[in-house]
HTML snippet that shows the backbone in 3Dmol.js (N, CA, C, O; Angstrom):
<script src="https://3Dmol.org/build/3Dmol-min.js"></script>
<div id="view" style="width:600px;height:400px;position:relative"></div>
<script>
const pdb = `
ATOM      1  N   UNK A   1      22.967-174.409  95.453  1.00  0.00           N
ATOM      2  CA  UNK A   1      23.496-175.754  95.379  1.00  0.00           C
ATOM      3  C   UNK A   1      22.869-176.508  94.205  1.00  0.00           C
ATOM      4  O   UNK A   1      23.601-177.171  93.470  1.00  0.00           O
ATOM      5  N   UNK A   2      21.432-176.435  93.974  1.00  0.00           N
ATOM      6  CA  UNK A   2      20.627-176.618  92.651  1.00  0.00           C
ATOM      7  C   UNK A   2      21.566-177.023  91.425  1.00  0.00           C
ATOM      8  O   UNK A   2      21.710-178.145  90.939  1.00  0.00           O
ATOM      9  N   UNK A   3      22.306-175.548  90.965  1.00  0.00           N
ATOM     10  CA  UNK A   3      22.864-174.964  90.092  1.00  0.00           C
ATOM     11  C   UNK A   3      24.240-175.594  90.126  1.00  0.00           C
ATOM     12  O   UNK A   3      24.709-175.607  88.989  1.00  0.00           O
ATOM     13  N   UNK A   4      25.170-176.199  91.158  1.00  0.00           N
ATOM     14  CA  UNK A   4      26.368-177.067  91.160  1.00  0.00           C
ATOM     15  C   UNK A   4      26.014-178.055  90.650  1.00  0.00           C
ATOM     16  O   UNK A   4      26.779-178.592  89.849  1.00  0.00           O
ATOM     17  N   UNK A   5      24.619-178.692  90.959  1.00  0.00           N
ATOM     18  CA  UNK A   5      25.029-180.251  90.397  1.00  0.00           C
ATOM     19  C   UNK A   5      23.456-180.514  89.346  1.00  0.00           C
ATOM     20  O   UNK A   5      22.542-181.338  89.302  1.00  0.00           O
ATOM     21  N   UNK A   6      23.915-179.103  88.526  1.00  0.00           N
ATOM     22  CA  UNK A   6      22.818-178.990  87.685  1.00  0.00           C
ATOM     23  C   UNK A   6      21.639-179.320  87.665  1.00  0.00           C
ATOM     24  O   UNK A   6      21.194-179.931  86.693  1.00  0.00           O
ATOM     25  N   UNK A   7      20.896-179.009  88.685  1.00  0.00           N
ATOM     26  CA  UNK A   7      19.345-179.395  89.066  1.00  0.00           C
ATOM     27  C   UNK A   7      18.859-178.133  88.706  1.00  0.00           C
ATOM     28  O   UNK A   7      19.401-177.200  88.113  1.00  0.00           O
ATOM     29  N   UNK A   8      17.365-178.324  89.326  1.00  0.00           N
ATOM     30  CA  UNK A   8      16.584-176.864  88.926  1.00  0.00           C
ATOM     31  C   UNK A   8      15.834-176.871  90.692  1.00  0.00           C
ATOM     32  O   UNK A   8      15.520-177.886  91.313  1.00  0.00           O
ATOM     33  N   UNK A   9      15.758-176.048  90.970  1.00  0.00           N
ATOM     34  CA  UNK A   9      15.200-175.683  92.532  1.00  0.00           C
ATOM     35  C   UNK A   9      13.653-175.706  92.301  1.00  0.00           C
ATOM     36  O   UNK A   9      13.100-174.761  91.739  1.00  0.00           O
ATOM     37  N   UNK A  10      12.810-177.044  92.842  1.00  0.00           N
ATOM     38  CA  UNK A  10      11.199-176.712  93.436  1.00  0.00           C
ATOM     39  C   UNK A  10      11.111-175.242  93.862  1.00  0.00           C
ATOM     40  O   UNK A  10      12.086-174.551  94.159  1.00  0.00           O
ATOM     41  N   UNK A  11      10.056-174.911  93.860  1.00  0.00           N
ATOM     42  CA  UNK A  11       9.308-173.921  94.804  1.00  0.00           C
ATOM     43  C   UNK A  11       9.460-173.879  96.274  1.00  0.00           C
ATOM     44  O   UNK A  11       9.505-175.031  96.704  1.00  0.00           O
ATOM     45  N   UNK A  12       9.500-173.511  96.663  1.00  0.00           N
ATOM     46  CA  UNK A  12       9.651-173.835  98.322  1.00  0.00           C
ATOM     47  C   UNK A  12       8.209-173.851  98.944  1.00  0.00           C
ATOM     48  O   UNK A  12       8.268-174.140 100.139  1.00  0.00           O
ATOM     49  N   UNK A  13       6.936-173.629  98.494  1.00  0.00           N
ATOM     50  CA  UNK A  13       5.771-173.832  98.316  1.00  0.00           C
ATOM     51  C   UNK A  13       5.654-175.595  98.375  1.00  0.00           C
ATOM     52  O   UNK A  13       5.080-176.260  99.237  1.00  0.00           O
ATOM     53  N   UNK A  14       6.421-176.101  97.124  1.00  0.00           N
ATOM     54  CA  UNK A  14       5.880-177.365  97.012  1.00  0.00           C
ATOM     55  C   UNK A  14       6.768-178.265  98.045  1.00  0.00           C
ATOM     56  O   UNK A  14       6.363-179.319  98.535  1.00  0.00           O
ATOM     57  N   UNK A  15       7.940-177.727  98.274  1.00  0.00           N
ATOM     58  CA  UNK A  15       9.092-178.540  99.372  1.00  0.00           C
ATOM     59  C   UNK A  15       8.168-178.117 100.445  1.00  0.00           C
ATOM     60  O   UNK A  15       7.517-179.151 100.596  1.00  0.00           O
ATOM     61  N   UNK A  16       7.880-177.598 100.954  1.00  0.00           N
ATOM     62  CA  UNK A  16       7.139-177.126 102.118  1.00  0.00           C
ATOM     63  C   UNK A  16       5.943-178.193 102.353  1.00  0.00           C
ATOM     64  O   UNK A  16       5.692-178.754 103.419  1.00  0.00           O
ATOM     65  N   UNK A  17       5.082-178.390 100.800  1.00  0.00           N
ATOM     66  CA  UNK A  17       3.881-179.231 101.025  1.00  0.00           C
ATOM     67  C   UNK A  17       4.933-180.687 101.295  1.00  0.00           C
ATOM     68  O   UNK A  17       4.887-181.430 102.275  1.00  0.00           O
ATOM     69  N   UNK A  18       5.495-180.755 100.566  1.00  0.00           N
ATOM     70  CA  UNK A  18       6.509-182.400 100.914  1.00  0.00           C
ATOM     71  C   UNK A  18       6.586-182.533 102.372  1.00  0.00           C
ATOM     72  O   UNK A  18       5.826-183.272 102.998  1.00  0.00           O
ATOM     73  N   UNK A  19       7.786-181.600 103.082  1.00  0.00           N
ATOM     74  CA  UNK A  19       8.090-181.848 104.222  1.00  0.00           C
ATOM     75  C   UNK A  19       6.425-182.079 105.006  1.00  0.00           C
ATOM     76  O   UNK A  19       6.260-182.942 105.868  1.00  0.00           O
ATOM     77  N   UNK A  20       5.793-181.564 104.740  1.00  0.00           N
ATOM     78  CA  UNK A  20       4.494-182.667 106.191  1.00  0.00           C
ATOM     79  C   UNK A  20       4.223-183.903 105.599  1.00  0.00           C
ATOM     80  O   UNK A  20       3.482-184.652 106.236  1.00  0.00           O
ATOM     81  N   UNK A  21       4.608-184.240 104.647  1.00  0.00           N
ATOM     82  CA  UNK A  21       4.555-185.595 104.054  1.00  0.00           C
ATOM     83  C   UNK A  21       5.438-186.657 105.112  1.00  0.00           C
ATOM     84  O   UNK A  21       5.120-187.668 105.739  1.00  0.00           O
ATOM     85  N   UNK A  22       6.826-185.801 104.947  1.00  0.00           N
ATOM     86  CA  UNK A  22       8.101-186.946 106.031  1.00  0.00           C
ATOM     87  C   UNK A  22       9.140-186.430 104.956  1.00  0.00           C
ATOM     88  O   UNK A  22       9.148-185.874 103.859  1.00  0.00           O
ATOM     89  N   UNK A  23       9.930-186.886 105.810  1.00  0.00           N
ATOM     90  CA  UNK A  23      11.748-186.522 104.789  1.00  0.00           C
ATOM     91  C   UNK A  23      11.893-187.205 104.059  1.00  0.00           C
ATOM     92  O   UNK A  23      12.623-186.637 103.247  1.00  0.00           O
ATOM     93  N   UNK A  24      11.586-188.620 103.561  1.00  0.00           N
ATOM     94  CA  UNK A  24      11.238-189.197 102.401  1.00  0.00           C
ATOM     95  C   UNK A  24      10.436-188.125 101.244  1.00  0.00           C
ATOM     96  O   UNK A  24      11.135-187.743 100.305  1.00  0.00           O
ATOM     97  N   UNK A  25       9.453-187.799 101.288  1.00  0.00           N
ATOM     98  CA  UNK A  25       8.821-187.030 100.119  1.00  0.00           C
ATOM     99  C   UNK A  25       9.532-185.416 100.191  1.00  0.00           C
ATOM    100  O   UNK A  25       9.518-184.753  99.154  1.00  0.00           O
ATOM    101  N   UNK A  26      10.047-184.922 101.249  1.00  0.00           N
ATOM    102  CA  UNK A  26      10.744-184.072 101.132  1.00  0.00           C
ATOM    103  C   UNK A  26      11.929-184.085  99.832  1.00  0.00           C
ATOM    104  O   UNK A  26      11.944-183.488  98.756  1.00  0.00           O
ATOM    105  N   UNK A  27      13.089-185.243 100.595  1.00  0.00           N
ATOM    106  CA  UNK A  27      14.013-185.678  99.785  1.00  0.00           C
ATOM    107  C   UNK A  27      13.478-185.714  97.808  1.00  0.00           C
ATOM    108  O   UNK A  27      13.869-184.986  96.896  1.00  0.00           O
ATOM    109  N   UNK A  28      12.608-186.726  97.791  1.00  0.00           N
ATOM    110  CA  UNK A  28      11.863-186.479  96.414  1.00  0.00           C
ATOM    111  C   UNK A  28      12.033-185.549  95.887  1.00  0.00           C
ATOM    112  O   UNK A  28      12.724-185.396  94.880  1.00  0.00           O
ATOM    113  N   UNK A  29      11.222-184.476  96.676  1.00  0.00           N
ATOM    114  CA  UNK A  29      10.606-182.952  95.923  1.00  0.00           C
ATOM    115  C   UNK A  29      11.736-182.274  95.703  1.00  0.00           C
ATOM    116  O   UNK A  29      11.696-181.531  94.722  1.00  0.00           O
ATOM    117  N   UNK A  30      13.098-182.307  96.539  1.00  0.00           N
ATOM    118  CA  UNK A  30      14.216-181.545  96.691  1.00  0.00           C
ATOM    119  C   UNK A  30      15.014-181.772  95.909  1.00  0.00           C
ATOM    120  O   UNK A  30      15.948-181.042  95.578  1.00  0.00           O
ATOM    121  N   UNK A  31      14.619-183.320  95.323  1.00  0.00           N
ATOM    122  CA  UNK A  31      15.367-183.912  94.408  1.00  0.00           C
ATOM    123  C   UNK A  31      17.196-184.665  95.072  1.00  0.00           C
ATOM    124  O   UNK A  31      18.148-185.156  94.466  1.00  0.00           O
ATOM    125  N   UNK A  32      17.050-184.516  95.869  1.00  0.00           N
ATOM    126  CA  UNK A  32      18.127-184.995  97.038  1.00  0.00           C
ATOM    127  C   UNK A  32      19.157-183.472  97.344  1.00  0.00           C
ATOM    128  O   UNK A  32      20.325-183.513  97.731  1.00  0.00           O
ATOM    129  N   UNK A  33      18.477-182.378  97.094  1.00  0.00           N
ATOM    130  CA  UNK A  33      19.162-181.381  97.516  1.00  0.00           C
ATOM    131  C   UNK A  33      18.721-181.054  98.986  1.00  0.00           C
ATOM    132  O   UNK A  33      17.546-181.100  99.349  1.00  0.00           O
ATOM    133  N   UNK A  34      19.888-180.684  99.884  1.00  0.00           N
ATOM    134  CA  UNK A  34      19.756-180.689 101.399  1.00  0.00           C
ATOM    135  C   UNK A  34      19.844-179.401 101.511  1.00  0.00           C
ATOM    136  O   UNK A  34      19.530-178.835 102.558  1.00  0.00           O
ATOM    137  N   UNK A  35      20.308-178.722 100.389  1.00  0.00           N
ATOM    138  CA  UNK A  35      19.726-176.758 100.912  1.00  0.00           C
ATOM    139  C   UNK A  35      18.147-176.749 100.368  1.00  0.00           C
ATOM    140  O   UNK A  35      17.222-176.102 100.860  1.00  0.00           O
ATOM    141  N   UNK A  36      18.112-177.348  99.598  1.00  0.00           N
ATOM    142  CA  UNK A  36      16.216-177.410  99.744  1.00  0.00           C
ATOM    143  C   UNK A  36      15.676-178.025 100.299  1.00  0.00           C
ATOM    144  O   UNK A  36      14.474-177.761 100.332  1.00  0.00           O
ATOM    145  N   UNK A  37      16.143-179.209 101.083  1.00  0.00           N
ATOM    146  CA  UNK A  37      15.440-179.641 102.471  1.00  0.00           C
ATOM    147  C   UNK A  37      15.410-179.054 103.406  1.00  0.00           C
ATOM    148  O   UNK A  37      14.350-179.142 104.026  1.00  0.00           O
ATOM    149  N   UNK A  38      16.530-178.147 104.017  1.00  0.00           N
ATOM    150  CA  UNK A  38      16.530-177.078 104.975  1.00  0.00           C
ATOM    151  C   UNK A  38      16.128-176.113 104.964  1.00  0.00           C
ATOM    152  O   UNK A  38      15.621-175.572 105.946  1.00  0.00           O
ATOM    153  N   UNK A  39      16.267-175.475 103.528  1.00  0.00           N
ATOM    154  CA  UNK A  39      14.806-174.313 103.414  1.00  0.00           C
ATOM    155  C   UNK A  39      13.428-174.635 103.373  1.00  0.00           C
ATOM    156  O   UNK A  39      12.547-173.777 103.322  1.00  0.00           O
ATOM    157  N   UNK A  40      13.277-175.552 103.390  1.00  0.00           N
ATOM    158  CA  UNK A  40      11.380-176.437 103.569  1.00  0.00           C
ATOM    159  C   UNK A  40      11.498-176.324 104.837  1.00  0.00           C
ATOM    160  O   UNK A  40      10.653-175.556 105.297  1.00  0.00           O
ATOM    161  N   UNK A  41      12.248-176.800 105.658  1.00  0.00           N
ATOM    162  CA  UNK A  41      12.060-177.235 107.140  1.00  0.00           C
ATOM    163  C   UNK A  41      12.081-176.039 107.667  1.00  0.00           C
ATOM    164  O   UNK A  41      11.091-175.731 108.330  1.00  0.00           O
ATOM    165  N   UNK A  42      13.297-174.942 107.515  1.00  0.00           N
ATOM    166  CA  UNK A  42      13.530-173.581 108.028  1.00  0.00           C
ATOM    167  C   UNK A  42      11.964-173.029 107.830  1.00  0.00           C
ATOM    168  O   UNK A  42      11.474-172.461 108.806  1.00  0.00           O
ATOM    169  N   UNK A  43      11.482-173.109 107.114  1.00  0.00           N
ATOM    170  CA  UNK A  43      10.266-171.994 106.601  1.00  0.00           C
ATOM    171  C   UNK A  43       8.782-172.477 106.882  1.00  0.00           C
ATOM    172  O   UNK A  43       7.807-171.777 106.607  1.00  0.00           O
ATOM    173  N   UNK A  44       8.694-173.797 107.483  1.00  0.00           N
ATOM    174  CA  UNK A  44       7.345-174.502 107.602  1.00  0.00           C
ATOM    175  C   UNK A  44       6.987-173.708 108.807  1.00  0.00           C
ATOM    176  O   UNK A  44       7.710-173.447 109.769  1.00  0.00           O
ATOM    177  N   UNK A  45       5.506-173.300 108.554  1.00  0.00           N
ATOM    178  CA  UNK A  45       4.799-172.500 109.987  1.00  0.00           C
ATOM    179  C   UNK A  45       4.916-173.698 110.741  1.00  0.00           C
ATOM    180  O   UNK A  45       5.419-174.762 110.382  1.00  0.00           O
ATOM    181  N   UNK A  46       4.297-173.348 112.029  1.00  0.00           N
ATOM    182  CA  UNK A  46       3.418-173.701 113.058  1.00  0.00           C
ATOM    183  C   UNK A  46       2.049-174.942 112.113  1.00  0.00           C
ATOM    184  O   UNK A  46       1.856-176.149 112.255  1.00  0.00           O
ATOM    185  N   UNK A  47       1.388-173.933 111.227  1.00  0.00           N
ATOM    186  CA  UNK A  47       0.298-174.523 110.934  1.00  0.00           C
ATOM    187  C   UNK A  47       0.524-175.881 110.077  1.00  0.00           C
ATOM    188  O   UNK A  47      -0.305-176.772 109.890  1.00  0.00           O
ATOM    189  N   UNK A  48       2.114-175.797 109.513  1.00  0.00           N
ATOM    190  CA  UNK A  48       2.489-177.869 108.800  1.00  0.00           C
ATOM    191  C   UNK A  48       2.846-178.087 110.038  1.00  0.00           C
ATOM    192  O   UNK A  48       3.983-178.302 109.617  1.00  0.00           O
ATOM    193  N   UNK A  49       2.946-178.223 111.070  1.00  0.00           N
ATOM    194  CA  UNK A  49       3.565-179.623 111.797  1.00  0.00           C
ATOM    195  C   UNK A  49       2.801-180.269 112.145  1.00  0.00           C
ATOM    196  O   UNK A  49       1.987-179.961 113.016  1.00  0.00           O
ATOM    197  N   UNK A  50       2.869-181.616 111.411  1.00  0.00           N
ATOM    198  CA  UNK A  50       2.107-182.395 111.017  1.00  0.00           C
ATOM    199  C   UNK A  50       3.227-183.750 111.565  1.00  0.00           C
ATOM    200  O   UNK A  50       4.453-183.826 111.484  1.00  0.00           O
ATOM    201  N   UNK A  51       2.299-184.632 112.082  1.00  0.00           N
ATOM    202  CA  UNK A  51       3.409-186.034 112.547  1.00  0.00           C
ATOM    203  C   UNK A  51       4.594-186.477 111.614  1.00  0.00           C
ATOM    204  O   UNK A  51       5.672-186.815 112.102  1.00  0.00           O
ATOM    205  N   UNK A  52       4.391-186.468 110.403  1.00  0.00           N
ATOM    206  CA  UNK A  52       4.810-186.448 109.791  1.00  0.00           C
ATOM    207  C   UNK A  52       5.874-185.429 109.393  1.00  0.00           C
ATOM    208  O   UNK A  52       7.013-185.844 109.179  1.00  0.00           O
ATOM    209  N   UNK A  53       5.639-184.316 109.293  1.00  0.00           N
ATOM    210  CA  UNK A  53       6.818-183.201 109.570  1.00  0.00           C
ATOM    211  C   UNK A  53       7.733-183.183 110.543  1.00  0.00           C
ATOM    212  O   UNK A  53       8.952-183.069 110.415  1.00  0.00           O
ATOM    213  N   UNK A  54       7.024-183.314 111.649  1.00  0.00           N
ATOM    214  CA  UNK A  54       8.088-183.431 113.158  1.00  0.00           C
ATOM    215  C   UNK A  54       9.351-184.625 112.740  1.00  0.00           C
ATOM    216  O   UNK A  54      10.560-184.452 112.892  1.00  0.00           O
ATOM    217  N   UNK A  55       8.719-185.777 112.215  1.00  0.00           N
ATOM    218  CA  UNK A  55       9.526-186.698 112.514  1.00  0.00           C
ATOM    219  C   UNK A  55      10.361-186.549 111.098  1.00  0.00           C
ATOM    220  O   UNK A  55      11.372-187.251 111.075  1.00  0.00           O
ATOM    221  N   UNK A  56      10.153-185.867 110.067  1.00  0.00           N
ATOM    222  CA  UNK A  56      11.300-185.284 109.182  1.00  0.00           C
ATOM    223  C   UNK A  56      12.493-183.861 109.745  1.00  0.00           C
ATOM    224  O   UNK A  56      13.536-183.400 109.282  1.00  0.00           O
ATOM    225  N   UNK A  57      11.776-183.607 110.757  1.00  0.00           N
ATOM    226  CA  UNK A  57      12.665-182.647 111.212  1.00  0.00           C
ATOM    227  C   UNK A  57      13.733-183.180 111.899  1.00  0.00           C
ATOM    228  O   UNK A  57      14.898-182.827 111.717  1.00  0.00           O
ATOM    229  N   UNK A  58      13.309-184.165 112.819  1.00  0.00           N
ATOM    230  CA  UNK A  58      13.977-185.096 113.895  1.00  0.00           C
ATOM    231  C   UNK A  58      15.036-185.932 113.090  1.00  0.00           C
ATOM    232  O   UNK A  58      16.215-186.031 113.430  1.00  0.00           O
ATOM    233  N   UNK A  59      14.562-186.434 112.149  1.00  0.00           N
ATOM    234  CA  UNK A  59      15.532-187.443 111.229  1.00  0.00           C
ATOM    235  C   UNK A  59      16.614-186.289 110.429  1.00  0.00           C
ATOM    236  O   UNK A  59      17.842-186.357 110.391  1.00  0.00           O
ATOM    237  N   UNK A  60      15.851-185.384 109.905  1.00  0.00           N
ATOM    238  CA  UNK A  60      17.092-184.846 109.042  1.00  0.00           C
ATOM    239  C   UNK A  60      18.450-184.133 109.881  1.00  0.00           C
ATOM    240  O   UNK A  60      18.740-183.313 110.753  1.00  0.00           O
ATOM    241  N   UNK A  61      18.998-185.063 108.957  1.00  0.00           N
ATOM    242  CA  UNK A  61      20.646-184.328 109.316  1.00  0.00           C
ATOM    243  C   UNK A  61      21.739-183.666 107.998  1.00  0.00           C
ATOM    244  O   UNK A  61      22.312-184.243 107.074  1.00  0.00           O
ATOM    245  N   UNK A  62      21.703-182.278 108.398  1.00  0.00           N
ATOM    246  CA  UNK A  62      22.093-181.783 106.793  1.00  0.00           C
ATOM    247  C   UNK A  62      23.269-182.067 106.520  1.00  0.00           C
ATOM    248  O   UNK A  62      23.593-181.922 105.341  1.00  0.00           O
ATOM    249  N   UNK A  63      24.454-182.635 107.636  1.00  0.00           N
ATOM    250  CA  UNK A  63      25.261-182.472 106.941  1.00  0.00           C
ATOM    251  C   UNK A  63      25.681-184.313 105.967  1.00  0.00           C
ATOM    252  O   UNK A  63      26.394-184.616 105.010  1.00  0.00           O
ATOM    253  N   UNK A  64      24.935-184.943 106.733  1.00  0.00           N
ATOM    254  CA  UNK A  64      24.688-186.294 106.304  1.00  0.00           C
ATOM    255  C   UNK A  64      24.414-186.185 105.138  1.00  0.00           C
ATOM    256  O   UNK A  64      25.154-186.653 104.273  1.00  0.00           O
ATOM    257  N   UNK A  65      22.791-185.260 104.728  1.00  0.00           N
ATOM    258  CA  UNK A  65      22.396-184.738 103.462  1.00  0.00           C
ATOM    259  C   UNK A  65      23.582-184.615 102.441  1.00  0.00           C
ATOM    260  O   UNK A  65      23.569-185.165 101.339  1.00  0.00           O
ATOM    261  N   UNK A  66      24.560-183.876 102.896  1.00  0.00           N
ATOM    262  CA  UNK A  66      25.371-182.959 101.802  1.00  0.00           C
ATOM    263  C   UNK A  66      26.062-183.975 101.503  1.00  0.00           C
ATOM    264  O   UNK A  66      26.145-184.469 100.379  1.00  0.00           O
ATOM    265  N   UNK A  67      26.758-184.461 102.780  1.00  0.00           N
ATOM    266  CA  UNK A  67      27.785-185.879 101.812  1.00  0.00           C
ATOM    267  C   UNK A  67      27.103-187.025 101.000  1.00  0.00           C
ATOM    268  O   UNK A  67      27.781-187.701 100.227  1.00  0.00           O
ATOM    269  N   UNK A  68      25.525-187.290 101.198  1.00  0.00           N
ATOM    270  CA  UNK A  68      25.551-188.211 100.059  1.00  0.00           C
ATOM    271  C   UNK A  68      24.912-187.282  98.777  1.00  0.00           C
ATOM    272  O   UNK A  68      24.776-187.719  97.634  1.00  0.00           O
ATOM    273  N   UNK A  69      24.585-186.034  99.178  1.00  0.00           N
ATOM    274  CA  UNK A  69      24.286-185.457  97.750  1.00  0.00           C
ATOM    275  C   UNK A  69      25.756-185.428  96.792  1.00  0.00           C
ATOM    276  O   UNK A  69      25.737-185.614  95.575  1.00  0.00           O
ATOM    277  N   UNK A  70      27.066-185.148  97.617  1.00  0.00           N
ATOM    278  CA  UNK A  70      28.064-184.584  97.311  1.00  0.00           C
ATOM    279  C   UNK A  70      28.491-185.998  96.487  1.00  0.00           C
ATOM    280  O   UNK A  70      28.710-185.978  95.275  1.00  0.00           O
ATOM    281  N   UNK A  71      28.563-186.989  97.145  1.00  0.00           N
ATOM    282  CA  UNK A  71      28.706-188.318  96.956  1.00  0.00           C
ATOM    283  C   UNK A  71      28.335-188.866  95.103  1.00  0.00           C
ATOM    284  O   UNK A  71      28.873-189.177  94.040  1.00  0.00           O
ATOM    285  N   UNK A  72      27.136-188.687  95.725  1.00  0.00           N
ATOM    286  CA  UNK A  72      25.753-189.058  94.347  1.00  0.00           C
ATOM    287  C   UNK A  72      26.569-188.178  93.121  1.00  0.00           C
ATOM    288  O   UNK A  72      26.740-188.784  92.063  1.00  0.00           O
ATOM    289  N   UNK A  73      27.021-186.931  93.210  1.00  0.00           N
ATOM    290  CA  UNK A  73      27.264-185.963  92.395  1.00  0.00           C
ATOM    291  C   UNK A  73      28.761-185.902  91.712  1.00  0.00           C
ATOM    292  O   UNK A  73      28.957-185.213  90.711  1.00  0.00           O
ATOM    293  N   UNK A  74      30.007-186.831  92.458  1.00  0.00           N
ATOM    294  CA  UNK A  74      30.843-187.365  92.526  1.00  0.00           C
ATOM    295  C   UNK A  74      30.978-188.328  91.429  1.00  0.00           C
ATOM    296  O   UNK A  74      31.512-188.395  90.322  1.00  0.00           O
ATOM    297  N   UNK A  75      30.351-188.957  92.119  1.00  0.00           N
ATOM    298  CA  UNK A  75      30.113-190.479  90.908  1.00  0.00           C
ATOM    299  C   UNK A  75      29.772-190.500  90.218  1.00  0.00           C
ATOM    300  O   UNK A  75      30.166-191.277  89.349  1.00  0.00           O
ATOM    301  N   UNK A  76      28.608-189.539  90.005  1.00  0.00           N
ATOM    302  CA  UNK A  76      28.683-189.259  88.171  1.00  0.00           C
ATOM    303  C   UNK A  76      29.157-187.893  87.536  1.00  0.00           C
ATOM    304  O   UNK A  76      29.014-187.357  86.437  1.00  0.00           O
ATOM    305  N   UNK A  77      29.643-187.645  88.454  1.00  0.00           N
ATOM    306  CA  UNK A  77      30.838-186.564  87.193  1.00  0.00           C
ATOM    307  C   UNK A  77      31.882-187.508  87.313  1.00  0.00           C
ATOM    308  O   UNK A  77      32.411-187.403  86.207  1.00  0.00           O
ATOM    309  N   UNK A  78      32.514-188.349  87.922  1.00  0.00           N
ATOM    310  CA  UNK A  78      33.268-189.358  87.371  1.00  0.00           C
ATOM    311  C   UNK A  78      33.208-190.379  86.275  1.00  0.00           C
ATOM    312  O   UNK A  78      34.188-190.925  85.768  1.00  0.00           O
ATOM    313  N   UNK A  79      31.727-190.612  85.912  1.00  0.00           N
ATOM    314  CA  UNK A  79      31.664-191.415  84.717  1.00  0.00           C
ATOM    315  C   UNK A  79      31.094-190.873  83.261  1.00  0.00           C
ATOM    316  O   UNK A  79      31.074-191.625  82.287  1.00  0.00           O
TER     317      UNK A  79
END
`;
const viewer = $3Dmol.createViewer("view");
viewer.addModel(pdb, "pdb");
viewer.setStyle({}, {cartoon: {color: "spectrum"}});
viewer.zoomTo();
viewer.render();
</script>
């Protein structure tokens, strides 16, 4: 998905350190990509859940994700 709306994909190392941050710094690191928010979240041990992680897990909703990435990505290939 990176590669559609010409981004470059984090590490999943560093999305990984984001997500125990919260889905805010997730979002950041992912750059508002929601297949790299879901591969952070998919792949976090046991050993990140961190209050902060839980409650990015709880909040994220991917497909919410996709329409405003899709959105965001819309509007400026329209201008």
């Amino acid at each position: 998905m990176c590669k559609i709306v010409e981004g470059e994909q984090e590490s999943v190392e560093t999305l990984i350190a984001a997500a125990a941050e919260g889905l805010e710094a997730l979002r950041e690191a992912a750059h508002g990509c929601p297949a790299c928010m879901l591969a952070a979240i998919r792949q976090t041990t046991n050993d990140g859940l961190t209050d902060a992680y839980i409650g990015a897990l709880q909040e994220f909703d991917f497909r919410k994700e996709c329409e405003a990435a899709w959105s965001e990505y819309n509007h400026l290939a329209a201008n």
